[in-house]
PyMOL CGO cylinders between C-alpha atoms (Angstrom):
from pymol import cmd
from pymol.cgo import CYLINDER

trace = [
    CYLINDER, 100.73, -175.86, -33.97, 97.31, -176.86, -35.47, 0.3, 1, 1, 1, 1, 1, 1,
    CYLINDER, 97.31, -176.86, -35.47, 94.85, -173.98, -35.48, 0.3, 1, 1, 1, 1, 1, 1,
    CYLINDER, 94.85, -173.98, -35.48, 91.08, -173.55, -34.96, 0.3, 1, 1, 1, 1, 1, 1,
    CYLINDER, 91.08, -173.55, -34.96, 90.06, -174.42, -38.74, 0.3, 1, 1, 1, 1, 1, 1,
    CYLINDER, 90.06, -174.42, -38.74, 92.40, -177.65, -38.97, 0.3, 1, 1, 1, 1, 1, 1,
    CYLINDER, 92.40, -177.65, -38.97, 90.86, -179.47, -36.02, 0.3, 1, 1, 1, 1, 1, 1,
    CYLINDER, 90.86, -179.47, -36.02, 87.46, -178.09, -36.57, 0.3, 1, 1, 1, 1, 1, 1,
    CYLINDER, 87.46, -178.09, -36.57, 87.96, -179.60, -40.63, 0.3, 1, 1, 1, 1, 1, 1,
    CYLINDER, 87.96, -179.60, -40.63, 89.33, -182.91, -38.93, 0.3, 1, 1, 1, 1, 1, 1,
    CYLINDER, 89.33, -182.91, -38.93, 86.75, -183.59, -36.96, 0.3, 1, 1, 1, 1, 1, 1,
    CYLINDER, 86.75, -183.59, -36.96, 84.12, -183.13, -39.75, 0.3, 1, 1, 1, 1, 1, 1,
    CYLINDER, 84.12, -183.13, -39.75, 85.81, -185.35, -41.84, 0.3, 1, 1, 1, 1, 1, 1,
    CYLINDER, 85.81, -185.35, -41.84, 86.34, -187.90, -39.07, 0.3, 1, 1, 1, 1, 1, 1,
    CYLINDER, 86.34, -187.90, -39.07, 82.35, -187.56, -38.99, 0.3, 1, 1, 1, 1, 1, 1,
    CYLINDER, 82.35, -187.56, -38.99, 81.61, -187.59, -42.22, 0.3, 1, 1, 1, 1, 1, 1,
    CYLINDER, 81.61, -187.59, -42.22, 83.58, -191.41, -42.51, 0.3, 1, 1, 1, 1, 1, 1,
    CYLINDER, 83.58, -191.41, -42.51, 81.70, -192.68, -39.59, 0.3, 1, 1, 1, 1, 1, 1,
    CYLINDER, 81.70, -192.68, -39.59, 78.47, -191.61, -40.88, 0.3, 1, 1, 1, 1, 1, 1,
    CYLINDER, 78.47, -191.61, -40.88, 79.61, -193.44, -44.44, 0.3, 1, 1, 1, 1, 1, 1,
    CYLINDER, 79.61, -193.44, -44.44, 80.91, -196.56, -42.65, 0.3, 1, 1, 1, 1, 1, 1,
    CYLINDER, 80.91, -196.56, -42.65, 77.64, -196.66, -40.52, 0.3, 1, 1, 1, 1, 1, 1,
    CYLINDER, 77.64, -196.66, -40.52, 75.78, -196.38, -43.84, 0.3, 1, 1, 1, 1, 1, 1,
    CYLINDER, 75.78, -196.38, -43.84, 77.86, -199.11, -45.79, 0.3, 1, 1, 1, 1, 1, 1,
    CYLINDER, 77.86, -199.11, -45.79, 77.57, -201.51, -43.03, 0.3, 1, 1, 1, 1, 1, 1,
    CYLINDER, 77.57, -201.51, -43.03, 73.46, -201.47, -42.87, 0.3, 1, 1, 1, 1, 1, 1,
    CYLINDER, 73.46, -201.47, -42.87, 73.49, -201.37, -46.24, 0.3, 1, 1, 1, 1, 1, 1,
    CYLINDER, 73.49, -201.37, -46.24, 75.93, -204.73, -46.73, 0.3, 1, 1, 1, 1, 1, 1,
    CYLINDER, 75.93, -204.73, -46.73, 74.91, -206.45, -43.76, 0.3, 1, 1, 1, 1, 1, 1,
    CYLINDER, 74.91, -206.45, -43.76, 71.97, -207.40, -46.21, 0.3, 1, 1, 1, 1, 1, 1,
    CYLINDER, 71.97, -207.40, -46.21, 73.61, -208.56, -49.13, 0.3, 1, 1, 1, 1, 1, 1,
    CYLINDER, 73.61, -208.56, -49.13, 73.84, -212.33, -49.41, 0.3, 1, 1, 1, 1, 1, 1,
    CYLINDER, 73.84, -212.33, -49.41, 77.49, -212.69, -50.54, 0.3, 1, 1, 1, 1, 1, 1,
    CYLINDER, 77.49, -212.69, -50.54, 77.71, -215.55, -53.19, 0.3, 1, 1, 1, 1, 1, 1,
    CYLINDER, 77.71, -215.55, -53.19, 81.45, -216.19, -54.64, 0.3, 1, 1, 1, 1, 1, 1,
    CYLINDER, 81.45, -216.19, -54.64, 83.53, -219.02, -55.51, 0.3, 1, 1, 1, 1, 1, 1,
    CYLINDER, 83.53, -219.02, -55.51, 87.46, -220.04, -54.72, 0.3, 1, 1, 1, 1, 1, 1,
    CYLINDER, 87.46, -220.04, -54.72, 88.50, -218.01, -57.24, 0.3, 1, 1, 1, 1, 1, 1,
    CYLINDER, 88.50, -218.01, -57.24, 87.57, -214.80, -55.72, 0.3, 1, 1, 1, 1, 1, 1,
    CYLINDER, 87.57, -214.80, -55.72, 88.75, -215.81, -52.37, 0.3, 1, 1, 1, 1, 1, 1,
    CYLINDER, 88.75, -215.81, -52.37, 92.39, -216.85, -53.57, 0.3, 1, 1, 1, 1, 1, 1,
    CYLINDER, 92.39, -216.85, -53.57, 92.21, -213.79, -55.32, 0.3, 1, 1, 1, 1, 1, 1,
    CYLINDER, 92.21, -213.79, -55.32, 91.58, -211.71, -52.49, 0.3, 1, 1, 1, 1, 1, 1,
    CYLINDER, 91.58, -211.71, -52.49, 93.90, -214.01, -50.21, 0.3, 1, 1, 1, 1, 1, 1,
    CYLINDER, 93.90, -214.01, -50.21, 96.70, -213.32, -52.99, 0.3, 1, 1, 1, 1, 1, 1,
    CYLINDER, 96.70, -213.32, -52.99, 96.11, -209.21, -52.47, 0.3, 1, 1, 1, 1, 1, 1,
    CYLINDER, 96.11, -209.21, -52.47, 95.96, -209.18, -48.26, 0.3, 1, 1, 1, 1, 1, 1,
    CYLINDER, 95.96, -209.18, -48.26, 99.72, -211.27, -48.79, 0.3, 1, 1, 1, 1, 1, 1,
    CYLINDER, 99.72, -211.27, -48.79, 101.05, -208.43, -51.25, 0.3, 1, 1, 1, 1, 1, 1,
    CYLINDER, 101.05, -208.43, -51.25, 99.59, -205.74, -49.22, 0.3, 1, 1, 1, 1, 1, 1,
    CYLINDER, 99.59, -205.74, -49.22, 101.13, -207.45, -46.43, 0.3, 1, 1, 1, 1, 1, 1,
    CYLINDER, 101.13, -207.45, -46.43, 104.28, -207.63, -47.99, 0.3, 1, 1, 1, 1, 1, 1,
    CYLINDER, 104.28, -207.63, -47.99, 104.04, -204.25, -49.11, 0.3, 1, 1, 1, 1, 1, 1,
    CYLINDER, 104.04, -204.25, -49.11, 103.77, -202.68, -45.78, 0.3, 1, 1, 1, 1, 1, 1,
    CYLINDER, 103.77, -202.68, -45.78, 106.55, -204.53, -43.97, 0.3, 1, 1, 1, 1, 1, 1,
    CYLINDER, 106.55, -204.53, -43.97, 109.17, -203.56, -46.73, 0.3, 1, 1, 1, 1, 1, 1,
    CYLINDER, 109.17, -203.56, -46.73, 108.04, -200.28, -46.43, 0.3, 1, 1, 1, 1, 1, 1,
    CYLINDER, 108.04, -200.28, -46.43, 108.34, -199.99, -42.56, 0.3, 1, 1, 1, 1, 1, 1,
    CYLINDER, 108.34, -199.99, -42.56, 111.79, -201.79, -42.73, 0.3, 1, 1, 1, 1, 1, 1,
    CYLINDER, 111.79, -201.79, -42.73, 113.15, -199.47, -45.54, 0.3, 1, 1, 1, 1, 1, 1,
    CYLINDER, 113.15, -199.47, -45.54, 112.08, -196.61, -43.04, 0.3, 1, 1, 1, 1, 1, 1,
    CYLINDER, 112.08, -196.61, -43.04, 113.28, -198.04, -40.30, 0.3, 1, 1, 1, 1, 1, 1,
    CYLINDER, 113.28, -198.04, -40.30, 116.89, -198.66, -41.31, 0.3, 1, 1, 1, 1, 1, 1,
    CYLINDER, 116.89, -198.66, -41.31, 116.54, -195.20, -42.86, 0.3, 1, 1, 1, 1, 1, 1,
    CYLINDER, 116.54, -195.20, -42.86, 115.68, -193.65, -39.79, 0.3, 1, 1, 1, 1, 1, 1,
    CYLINDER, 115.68, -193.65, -39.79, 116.99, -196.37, -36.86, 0.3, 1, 1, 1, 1, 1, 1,
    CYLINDER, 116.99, -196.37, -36.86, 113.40, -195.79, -35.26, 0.3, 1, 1, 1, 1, 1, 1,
    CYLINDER, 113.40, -195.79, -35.26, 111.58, -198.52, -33.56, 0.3, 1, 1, 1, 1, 1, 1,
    CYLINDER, 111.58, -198.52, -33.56, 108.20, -197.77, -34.01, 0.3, 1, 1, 1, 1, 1, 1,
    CYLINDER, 108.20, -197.77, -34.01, 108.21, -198.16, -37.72, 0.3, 1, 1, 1, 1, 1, 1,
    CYLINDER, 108.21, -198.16, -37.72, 108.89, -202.09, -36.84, 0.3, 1, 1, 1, 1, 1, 1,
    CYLINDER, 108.89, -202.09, -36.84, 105.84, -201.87, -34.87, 0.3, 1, 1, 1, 1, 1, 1,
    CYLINDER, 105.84, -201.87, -34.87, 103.50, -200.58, -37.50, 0.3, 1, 1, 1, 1, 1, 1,
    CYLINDER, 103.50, -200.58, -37.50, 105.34, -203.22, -39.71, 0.3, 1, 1, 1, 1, 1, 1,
]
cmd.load_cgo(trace, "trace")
């Protein structure tokens, strides 16, 4: 059972990380983004190993614990 404290600490960290995400978005919407194809491959290259990452993880945890929803979040 969660108690008083946990939820109250939750929900001021919950707060606190849409107050920073608010922040970072006015603050990048500005920025004039200049880059070449190297950074984008490069960034392409890390979104397919994260990618990968994830879906080996949620199929090693799904055949560890025969759960479905683990293929879902894969």
């Amino acid at each position: 059972m969660i108690d008083a404290g946990h939820g109250r600490r939750r929900a001021i960290s919950l707060g606190a990380l849409l107050v920073f995400l608010i922040l970072g978005f006015t603050i990048l919407i500005s920025v004039d983004w200049q880059s070449g194809s190297e950074l984008h491959t490069l960034l392409e290259a890390a979104a397919t190993l994260l990618a990968i990452i994830i879906g080996v993880l949620s199929l090693t945890r799904h055949y560890s614990d025969k759960s479905n929803e683990y293929l879902l979040i894969g």
